[in-house]
C-alpha positions in Angstrom: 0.0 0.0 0.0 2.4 2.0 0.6 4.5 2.0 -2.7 1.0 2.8 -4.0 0.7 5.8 -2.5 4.0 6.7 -3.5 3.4 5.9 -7.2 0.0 8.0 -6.8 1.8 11.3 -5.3 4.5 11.4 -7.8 2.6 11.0 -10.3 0.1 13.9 -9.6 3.2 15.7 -9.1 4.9 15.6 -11.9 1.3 15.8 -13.9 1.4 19.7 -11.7 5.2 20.1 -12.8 4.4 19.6 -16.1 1.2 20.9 -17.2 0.2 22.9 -14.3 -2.8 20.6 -13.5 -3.9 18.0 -11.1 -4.4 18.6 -7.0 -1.5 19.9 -6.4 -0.7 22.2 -9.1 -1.5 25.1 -6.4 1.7 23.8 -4.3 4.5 22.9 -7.2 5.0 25.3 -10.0 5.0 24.5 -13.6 8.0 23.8 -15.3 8.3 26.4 -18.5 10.5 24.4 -20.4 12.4 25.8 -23.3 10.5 25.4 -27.0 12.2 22.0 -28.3 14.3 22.4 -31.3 13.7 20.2 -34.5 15.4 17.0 -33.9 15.9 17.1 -30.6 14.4 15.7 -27.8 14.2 17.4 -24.1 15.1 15.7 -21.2 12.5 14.4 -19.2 11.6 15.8 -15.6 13.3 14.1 -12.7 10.2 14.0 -10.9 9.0 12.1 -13.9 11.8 9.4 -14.1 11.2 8.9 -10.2 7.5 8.7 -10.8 8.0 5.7 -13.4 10.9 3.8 -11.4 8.3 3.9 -8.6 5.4 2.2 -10.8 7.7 0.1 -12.0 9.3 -1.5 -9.1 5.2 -1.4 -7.8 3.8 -3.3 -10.8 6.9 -5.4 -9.8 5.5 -6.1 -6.0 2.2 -7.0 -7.4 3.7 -9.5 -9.4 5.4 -11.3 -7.6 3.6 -10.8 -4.6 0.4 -11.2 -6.0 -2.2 -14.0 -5.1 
């Protein structure tokens, strides 16, 4: 349960880092993020790599610990 959690609060905040949306986009500010240039690709957020190494170490859990 808990990694759940986890997986839930990094995701809404990197949804309010990114796009400004989500419950708490009142509490983290949006990113502005540079206009991409043709051919290249941005980083991602680090807020959105934690947020997918966290739901994927979960889905992992339910896996294996699963009934």
């Amino acid at each position: 349960m808990i990694m759940l959690a986890v997986t839930t609060g990094t995701g809404m905040a990197d949804l309010a880092a990114e796009r400004g949306q989500g419950p708490l986009a009142g509490v983290i500010a949006k990113v502005e993020r540079p206009a991409r240039l043709p051919g290249q690709r941005r980083p991602p957020l680090l807020i959105k790599q934690v947020h997918e190494t966290v739901a994927n170490i979960t889905l992992m859990l339910v896996v294996r610990l699963g009934p």
